[in-house]
N, C-alpha and C positions, 0 to 999 in steps of 0.2 A: 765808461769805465766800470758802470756796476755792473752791464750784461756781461761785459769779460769779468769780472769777480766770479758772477755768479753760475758761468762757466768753469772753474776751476777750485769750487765748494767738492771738499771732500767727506767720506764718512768718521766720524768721528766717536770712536769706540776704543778699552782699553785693549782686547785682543786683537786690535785690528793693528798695521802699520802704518802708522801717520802719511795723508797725503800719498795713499794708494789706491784706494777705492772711492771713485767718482762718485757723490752724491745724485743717482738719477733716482727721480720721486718715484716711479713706477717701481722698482725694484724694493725701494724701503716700503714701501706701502704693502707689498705683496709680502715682504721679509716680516712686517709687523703683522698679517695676518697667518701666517705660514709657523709663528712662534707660538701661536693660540691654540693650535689644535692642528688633526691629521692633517694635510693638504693638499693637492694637488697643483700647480702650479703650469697653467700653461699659458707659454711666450712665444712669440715668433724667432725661429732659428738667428744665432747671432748677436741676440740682444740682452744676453748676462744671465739665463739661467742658474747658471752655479753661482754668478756672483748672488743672486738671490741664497741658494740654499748655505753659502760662507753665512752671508748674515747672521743666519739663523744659530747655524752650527756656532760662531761667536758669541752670541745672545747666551744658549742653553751653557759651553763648556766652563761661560761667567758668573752666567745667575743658580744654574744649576748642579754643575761640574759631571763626573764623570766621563766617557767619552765619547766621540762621533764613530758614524762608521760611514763611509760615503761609499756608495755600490753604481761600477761604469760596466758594461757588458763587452767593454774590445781592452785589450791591453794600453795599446796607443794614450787612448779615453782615461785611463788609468794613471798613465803619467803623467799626461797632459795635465790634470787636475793637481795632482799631487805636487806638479812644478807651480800652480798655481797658488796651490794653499798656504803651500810653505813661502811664497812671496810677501802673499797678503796676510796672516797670519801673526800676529808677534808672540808667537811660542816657538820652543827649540827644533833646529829641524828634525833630530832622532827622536821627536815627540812626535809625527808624520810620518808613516810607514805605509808600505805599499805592499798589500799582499798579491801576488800574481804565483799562481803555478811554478814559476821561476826562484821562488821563495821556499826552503824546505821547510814540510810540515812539523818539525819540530823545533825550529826556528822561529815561524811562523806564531806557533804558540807560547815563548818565552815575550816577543815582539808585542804581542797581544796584550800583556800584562803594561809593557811601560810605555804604551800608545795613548795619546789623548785624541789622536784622529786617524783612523785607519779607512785608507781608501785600497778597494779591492775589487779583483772582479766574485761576480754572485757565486761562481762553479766554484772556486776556493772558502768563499766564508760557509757555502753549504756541505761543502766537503770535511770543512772543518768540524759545523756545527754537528752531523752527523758523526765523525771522528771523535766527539768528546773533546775536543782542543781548545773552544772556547767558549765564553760563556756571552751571554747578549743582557743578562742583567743590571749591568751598568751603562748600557748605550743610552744614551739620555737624546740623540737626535740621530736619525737614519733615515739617510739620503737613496732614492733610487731614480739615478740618472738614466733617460729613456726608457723611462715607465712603461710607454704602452709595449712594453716586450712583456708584462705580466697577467700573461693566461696560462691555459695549459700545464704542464711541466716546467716550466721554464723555471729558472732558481729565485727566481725573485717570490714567487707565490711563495716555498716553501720558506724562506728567510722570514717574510713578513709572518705567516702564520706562526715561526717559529720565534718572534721581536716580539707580537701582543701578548704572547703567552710567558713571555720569561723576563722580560723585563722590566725594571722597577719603576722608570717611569719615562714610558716612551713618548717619542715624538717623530712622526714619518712624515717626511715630504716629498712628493711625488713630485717630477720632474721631468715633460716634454713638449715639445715645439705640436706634437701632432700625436695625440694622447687616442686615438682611435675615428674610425670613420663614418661613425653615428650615437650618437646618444648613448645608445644600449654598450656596445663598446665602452666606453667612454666609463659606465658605470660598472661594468666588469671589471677594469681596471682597478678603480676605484676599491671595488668590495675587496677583490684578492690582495691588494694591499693593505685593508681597512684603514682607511682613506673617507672623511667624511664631511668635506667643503672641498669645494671646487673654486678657485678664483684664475678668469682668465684676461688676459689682456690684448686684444688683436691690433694689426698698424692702423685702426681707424681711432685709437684711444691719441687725445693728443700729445697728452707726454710720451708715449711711444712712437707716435707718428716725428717728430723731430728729429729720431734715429734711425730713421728708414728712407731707403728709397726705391723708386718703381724700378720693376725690373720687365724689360723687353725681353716676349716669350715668341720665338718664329720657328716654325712648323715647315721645314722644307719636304716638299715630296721629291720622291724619286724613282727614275722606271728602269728595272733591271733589263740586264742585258738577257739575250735568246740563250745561248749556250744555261744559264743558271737559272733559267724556266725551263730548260728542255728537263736539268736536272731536277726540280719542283715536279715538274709532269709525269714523270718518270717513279717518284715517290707515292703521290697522290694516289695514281694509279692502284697501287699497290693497298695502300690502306683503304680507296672503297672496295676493294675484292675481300680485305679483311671485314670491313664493315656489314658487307653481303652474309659473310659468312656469321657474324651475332646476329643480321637480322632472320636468318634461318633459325635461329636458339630463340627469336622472339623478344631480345633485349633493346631493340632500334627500328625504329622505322627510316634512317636515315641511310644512306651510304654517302653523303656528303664529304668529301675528305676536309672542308674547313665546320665539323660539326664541334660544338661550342665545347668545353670544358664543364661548363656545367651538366651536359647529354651526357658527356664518359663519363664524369661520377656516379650519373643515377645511372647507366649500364652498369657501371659491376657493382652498386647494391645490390640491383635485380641477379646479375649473377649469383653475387654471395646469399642470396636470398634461396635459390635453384640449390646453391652447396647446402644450403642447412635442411633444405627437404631432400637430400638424396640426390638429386639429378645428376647424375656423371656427365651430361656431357655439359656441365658449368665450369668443371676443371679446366678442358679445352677452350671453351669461350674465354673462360679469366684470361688463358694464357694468349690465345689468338687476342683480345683488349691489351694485354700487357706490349704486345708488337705493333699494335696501333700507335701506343704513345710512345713507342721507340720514333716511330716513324715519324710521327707528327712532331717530334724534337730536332731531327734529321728535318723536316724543311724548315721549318723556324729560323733554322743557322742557316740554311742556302738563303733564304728568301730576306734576313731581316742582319746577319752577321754577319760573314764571310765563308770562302769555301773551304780558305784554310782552315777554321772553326767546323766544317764540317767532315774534312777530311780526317781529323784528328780524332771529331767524334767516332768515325766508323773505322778508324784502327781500333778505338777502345772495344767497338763491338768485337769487332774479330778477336781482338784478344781474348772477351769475355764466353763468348762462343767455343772458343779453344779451351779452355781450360774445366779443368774436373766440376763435375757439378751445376754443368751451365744451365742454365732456364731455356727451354723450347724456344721460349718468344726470341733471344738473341740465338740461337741456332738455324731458325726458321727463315731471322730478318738477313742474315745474310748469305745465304744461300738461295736465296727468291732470286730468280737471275734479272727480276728489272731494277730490283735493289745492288746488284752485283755492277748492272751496264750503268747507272747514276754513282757506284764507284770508280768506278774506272773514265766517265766523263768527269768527274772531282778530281780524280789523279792530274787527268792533262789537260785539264784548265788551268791557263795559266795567264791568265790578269787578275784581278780583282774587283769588290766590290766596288760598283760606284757609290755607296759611302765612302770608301776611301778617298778616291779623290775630292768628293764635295767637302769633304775635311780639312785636307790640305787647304784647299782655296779656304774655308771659311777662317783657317787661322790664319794665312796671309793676310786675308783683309783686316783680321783684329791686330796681329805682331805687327804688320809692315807698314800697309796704309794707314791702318787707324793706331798706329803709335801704341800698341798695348805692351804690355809688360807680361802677362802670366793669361794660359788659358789651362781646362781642367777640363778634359775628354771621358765622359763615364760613358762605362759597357758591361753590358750583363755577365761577360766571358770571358773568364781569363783567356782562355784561348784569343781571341781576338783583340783581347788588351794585349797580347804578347804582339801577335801580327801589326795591329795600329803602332805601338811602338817601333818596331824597326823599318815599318814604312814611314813615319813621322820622322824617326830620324835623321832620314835624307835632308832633309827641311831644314827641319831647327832643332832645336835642343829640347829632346825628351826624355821622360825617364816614366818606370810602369811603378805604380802602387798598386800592391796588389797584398793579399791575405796570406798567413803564416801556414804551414804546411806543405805538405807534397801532395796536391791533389792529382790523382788519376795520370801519374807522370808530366806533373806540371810543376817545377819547380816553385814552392812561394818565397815570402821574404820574412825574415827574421824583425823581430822587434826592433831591435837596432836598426836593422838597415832600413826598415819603417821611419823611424825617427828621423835618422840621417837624413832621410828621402824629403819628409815634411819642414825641417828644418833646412836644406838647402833652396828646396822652395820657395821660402818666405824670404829666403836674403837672397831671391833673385839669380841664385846660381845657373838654375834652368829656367824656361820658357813655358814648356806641356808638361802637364801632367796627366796621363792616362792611367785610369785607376776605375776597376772594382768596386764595387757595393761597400769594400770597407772606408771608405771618407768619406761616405754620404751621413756617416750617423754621429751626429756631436765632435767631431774632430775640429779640432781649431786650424782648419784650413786657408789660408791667409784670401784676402778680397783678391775677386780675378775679374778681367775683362770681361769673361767669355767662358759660360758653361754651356758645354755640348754633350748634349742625350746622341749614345751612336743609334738609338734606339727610346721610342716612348715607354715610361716606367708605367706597368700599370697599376700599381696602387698610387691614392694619391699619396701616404706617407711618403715613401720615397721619393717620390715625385718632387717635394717638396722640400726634402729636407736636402737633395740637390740644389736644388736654384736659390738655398740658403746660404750656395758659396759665393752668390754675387751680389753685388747692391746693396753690402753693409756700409761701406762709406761713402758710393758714389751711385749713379744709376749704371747699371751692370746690363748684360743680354744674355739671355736663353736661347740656345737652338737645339731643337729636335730635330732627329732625320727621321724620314718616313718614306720605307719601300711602297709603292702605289702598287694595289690589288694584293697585298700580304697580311699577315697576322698584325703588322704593323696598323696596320685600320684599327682592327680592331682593340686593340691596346690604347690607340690614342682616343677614342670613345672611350673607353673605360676611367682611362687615365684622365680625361680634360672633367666626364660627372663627376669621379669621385671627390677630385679636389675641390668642383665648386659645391659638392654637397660636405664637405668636409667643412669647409670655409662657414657654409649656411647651418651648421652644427653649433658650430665655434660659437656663432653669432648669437645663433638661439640657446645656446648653455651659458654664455654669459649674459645674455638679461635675466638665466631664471637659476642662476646659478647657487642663491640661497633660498631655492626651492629643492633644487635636488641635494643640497648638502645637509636640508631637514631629511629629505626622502633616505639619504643613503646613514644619517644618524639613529635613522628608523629601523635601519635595516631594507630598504625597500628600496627593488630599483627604480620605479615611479615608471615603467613601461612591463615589458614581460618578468616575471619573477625570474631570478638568475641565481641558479643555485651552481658558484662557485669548486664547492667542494664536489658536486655530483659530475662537472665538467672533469677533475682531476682525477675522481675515479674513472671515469670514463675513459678518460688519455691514458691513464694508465693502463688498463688491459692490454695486453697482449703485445710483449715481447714474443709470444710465441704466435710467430709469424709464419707463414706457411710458404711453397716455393709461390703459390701466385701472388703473396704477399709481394713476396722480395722482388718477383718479375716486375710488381706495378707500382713497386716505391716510389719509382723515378715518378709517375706520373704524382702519387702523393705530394713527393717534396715539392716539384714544380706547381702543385693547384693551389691559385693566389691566395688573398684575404690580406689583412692587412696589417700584419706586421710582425714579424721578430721571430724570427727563426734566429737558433743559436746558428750564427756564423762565421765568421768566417776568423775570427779572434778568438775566441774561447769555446770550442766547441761549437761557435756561429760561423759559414760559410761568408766571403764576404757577405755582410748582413744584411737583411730585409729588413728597411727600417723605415719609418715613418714620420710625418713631422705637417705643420699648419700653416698660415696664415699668407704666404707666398703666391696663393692659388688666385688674388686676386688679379695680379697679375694679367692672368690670361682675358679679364675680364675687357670684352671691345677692343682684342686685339684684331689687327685688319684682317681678313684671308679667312680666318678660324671658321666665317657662315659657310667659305664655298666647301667646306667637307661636310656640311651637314646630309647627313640622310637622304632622300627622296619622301622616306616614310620610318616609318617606328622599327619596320623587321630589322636593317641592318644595324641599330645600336641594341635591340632585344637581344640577336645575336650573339653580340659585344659582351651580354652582361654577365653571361656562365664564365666568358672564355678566359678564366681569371690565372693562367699561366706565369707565372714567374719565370724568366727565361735567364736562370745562374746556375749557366753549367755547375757551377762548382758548387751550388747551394745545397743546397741543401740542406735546408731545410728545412736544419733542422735545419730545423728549423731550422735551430732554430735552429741556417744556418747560409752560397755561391760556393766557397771556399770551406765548405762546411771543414773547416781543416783544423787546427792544431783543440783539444782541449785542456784544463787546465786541471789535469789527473797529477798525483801527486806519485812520489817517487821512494820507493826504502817503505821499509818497515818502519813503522808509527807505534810509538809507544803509548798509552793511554794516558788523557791529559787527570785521570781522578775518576773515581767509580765508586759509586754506591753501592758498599759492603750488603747494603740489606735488601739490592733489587736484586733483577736477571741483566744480565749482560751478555750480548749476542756478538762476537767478533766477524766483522763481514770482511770479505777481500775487497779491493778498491776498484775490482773491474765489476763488480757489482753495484756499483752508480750508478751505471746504464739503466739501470731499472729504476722504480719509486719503489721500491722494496725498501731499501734501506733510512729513504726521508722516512717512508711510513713509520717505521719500528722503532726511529725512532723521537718520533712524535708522541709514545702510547706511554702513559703512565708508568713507571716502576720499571721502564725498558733500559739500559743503557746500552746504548750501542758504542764500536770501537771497530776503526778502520787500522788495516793491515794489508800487507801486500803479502798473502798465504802462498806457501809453499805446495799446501794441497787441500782442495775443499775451496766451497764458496759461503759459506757459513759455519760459525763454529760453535756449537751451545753447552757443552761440557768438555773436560777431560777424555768422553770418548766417544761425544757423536758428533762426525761433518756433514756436511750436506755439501751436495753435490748440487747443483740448479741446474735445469734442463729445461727446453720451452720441447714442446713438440716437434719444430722443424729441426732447431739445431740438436737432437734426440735422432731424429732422422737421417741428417747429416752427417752422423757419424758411422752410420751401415753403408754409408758409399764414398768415406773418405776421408783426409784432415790430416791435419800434419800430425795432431795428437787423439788418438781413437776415447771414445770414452772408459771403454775397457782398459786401459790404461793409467787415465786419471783416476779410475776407482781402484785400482790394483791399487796408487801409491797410499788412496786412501785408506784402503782397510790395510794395507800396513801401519799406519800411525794412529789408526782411531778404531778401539773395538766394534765399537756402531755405524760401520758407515752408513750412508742415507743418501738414497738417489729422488730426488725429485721432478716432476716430469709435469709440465704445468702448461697447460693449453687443453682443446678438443682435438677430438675426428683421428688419435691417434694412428688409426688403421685406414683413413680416408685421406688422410693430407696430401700424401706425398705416392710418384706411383713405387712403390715399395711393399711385398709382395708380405701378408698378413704374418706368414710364418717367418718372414725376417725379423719382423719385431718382435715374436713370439719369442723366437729363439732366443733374442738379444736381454728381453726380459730375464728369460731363465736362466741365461750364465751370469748377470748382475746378481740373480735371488742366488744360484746354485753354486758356481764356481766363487764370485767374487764376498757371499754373505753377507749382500746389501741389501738392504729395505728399499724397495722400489714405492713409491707412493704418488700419489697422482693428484694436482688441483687445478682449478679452473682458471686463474687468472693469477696475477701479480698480488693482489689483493690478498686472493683465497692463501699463497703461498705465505704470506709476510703470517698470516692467521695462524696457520699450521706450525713455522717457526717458530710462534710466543709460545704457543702449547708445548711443545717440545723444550724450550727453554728451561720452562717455568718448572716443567714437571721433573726433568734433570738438578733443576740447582735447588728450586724450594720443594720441594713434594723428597728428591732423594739424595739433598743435600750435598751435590756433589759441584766442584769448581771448574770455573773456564782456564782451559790450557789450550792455547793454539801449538802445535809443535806436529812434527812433521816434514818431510824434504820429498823431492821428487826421484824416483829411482832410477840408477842408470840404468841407461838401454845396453842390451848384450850387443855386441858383436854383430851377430846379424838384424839386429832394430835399428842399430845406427849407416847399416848399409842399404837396408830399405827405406831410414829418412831421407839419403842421399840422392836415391832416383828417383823415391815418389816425388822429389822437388823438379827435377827434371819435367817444365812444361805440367807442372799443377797434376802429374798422370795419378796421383793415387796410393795408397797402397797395397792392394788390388793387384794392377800394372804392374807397381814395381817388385813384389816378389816370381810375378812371372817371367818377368823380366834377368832377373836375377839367378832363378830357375836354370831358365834357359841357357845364359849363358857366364852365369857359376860367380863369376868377378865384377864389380861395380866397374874395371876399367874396362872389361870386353863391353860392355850393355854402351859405356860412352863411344868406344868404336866403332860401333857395329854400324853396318851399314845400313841405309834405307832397305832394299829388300830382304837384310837380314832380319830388320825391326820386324817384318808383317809376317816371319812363319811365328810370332810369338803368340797363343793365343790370346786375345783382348787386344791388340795392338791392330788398331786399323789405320789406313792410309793419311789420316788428318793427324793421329796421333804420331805415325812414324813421322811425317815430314818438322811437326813440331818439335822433334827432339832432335831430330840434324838439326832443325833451325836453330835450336839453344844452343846445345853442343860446338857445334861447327862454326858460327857465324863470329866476327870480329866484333870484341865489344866497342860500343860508340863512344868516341873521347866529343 
């Protein structure tokens, strides 16, 4: 009778609800350390994380008062909490708010005042803090859930930096299952949060080990069929002929088509290296590396997804191909005719992967034979989560979870129907669930029989923070598939080190754990010096990305590391996330030697080829589904300003940048978000500024739905000063754009429009140049901030050349010749194909794309 008593001891506190929260020792112990000072907190996926940081937050709103603020990175995450707190909690529910994008920002700010606990995602409370809308003074505890997403850009650095500095008496607790994938991570995390004890708890502790259990991890291989090797061999091909062509530039000694990820990134440094001294033909090399890693993404999906997943990919080329402004590399890649004949074997291929079928079978044996209840199928690709669902459906009862937005014509799913999706789930309504990178990170995803990898993740966060959907309450099973002789090899070496060094991290951070929390009280990482702020200037440079930039994003987003791109929920693609202790798992599982190596080259291999494989990621970060973010809506009124600083109004599409956290981070700054009618900055009564990076300054000499000569027109209508800013290098070398095009383009912004053209180096240099122009406008000539201002309408014939240059992305260029020619917007929709080609600029790709738009039946 006592062991049952002592199984059903609650916590006992006045803001808590009686006989809600389980007394487990591990959590109050960590809750009593965590209420001392900064903290970091890492638990194995599953095992009460938040109910740790409730504690706390309970502790501080009683002994201390003021309010909490709890920070989740997906929406979902958001509610999910907020349903939780308000349970356990004994305060009123409309004392719990939930800030999300979905929340108007002046709402939001009324909301903020009679909150005792406000749970948010980060891109909102930075949105805000930037905005002037609320103040972090009174936060007495601040929670950031799935911490190790803070490097970089990411909103959580700028929050925290922007919590030690403003308020009165903080408390942060840091919060993940899998806080980074060494040491040094581990303490960068740390810093950018200022964050200074670390306590960790792994399932070898015994009070946590009673709430765990082993999880079965099996590694199926699998051998593709001939037709979707011919199509591999057929790509391969192609990319060592690209490869030949940088080892002529001297970037490569390899033509390998499986060369590692880590070789393509030191290739185009050495390229970018060749651009900064002059070399022209580094342009072409960027761009020939940029159709490498088109290619190499093209077999990854034959070899490791499906061919549906690749067919789709190479509609999107073609599309992109097609359209105004396209990058050589997708011009190049399909038009290559061995890339063209591996289109057309993708077209009439018509089976599927044998992952597919090994799937089906692996959940019959969990549903049928072995009596399961629920399994949870993850895959890098929406694309293929779409396909595995309607082939699963045959079967049993499945449903897709997948990420909020329209990525690349892939419909996502609304927060609701997110919810609905996860809540029918849990009461058994469905069977599968196939889902995306978004329910690998913190989602309270109910216990399942049966998680299957369609593919090896290879970082181990994710890795782990997957198999943290099984074997919370019972012993669960893992299964990986694995295409034999593919990328998948090398993934699953990637993926099985990093977790057991992840694990081997964990192990050795907590025996020395109040060593590095002296180190990081010090200020010292206790390994290499980590200078945080120098990492965020660094990220920050350069918006002003160039076209080989944009060609070789994709390879950007996709090159691994370990964790947290904004994705797939608030500006994060389904997300790249990460998480600990599950790794052990794999440890003396049976099978796992016969993959080992021969020798050390093939996991050395392994260790560049750090690929992230989400389609939709990106990337950012952070981001699979790098889809929906949580950008705010209407015009914002300013929550209070400081009569005696400078005050800088920014437009709200200027987040994209650190411009705006910068400025205002900086003494006597106040910054104020708006959604401007004209201008992207506003620092008096009568000067805007205009922001330009280099490329997109470029960009606009060969195209756009709105020219920049136009956004300045509106400007110097409403602002005596307008101001153009142009912020990047190699103005004259970026792009192939002929010297005196930019010349020109200068001169009618200086001549015609009576704009200050001005030039800076970076994001940094530009936020620089702002303050000075601020400063020297309101205090040096005393003059006030007036945003005002509207966009001018277009005549008559501006709004009949927006009509056609819409027509197949043609331009407007195109479409005045167009129009030219044949006088009326309704002739140019008629016209026929060999009427399109006597127009001049109108060639045979472009006429057929506009019968195609025109003429074709639209898709119900």
């Amino acid at each position: 009778m006592a062991e049952a008593a002592a199984k059903t001891e609650y916590v006992d506190h006045p803001l808590l609800v009686e006989g809600f929260i389980e007394d487990r020792r591990y959590q109050t112990e960590l809750a009593a350390t965590a209420r001392e000072g900064h903290t970091l907190v890492c638990l194995p996926t599953g095992l009460g994380k938040t109910t740790v940081s409730l504690l706390v937050t309970a502790h501080r709103l009683y002994e201390t008062g003021g309010k909490a603020l709890f920070l989740a990175p997906t929406k979902p995450l958001v509610q999910q909490h907020a349903d939780f707190y308000r349970e356990a909690l004994d305060i009123a529910d409309e004392e719990i708010v939930v800030f999300t994008g979905e929340v108007r920002p002046d709402d939001r700010a009324e909301l903020w005042e009679g909150a005792s606990v406000v749970i948010a995602t980060p891109q909102v409370v930075e949105n805000d803090l930037v905005g002037n809308r609320i103040s972090l003074s009174d936060v007495t505890h601040l929670t950031f859930d799935e911490c190790h997403r803070a490097s970089g850009d990411y909103a959580y650095v700028y929050i925290a930096e922007r919590y030690h500095a403003d308020a009165e008496k903080p408390l942060v607790t840091g919060m993940s299952a899998s806080p980074g994938g060494d040491r040094e991570e581990i303490t960068a995390v740390c810093e950018n949060l200022g964050i200074d004890q670390v306590e960790v708890m792994t399932e070898d502790d015994a009070d946590v080990g009673e709430y765990t259990h082993d999880t079965d991890v099996q590694w199926e291989r699998i051998d593709l069929p001939e037709p979707i090797v011919e199509i591999r061999d057929a790509l391969n091909e192609v990319i060592t002929d690209r490869l030949e062509s940088l080892k002529e530039l001297g970037v490569t000694n390899t033509t390998q088509p499986d060369v590692s990820q880590k070789d393509l990134n030191r290739m185009r440094g050495e390229l970018q290296r060749m651009m900064d001294g002059g070399d022209s033909d580094a342009y072409t090399g960027m761009s020939v590396h940029a159709e490498v890693m088109k290619l190499r993404r093209a077999v990854e999906l034959v070899e490791t997804q499906s061919v549906e997943a690749l067919r789709r990919y190479f509609e999107r080329q073609r599309n992109a191909a097609r359209s105004s402004g396209a990058s050589k590399a997708s011009q190049r890649m399909v038009s290559e005719p061995k890339v063209r004949e591996a289109m057309r074997k993708a077209e009439s291929f018509d089976d599927l992967h044998p992952k597919f079928r090994r799937t089906r079978v692996l959940l019959a044996q969990t549903l049928g034979i072995g009596g399961g209840e629920r399994v949870i199928v993850f895959t890098e690709s929406r694309d293929t989560a779409e396909a595995l669902t309607e082939f699963l459906s045959a079967s049993f009862d499945t449903r897709r979870f997948v990420g909020q937005g329209d990525k690349e014509g892939s419909d996502g799913m609304t927060q609701k129907q997110q919810q609905e999706t996860l809540d029918a789930f849990r009461a058994g309504e469905f069977e599968v669930l196939v889902s995306t990178s978004v329910a690998e990170e913190g989602l309270d995803v109910p216990e399942v029989d049966l998680v299957l990898f369609f593919e090896p993740v290879p970082t181990a966060i994710r890795s782990i923070q997957r198999k943290g959907r099984t074997g919370r309450q019972a012993e669960g099973e893992v299964v990986v598939l694995l295409a034999n002789d593919t990328r998948d090899e090398a993934f699953f070496w990637i993926s099985r080190r990093r977790e057991q060094e992840m694990e081997d991290e964990l192990r050795k951070l907590k025996g020395v754990a109040d060593e590095l929390s002296d180190e990081l009280d010090d200020g010292q990482s206790g390994l290499e010096e980590f200078d945080g702020e120098a990492e965020r200037s660094e990220a920050s440079k350069g918006r002003a990305g160039s076209e080989t930039t944009r060609e070789t994003g994709e390879a950007d987003r996709s090159a691994g590391g370990g964790g947290g791109a904004d994705g797939d929920e608030d500006g994060d693609p389904d997300s790249a996330t990460d998480s600990t202790s599950a790794a052990a798992a794999t440890n003396g599982q049976p099978g796992l030697t016969d993959f080992e190596p021969d020798d050390d080259s093939s996991e050395a291999d392994a260790d560049g080829d750090t690929t992230e494989r989400d389609d939709e990621a990106t990337a950012d970060d952070p981001g699979e589904d790098e889809d929906e973010s949580d950008a705010d809506d209407g015009v914002v009124a300013a929550a209070g300003t400081d009569a005696d600083g400078t005050e800088i109004v920014i437009d709200q599409r200027e987040l994209e940048s650190t411009i705006a956290r910068d400025l205002s981070t900086r003494e006597g700054i106040t910054t104020r978000l708006e959604t401007l009618a004209v201008g992207d900055y506003v620092l008096s009564d009568r000067v805007a500024v205009e922001r330009k990076s280099v490329a997109d300054f470029l960009d606009t000499l060969v195209g756009g739905d709105r020219s920049m000569f136009e956004q300045i027109r509106d400007t110097a209508r409403a602002y005596a000063r307008p101001v153009v800013i142009i912020e990047g290098e190699d103005l004259y070398g970026e792009r192939n754009v002929h010297p005196n095009a930019v010349r020109g383009a200068l001169s009618s912004l200086a001549i015609d429009f009576d704009a200050s053209v001005l030039r800076t180096e970076d994001e940094a240099d530009t936020a620089d140049l702002l303050e000075v122009i601020a400063r020297r406008e309101q205090e040096e000539n005393d003059r006030e901030v007036s945003a005002h201002g509207e966009k001018g309408a277009k005549t008559l014939a501006e709004q009949q050349e927006y009509v056609v240059s819409s027509i197949a992305d043609i331009g407007p260029v195109t479409s005045r010749a167009l129009l030219e020619h044949f006088d009326t917007v309704e002739a140019v929709m008629c016209a026929r194909e060999e009427d399109l080609l006597e127009v001049s600029g109108v060639g045979q790709v472009t006429a057929e794309r506009i019968r195609e738009v025109v003429g074709s039946d639209y898709p119900k």
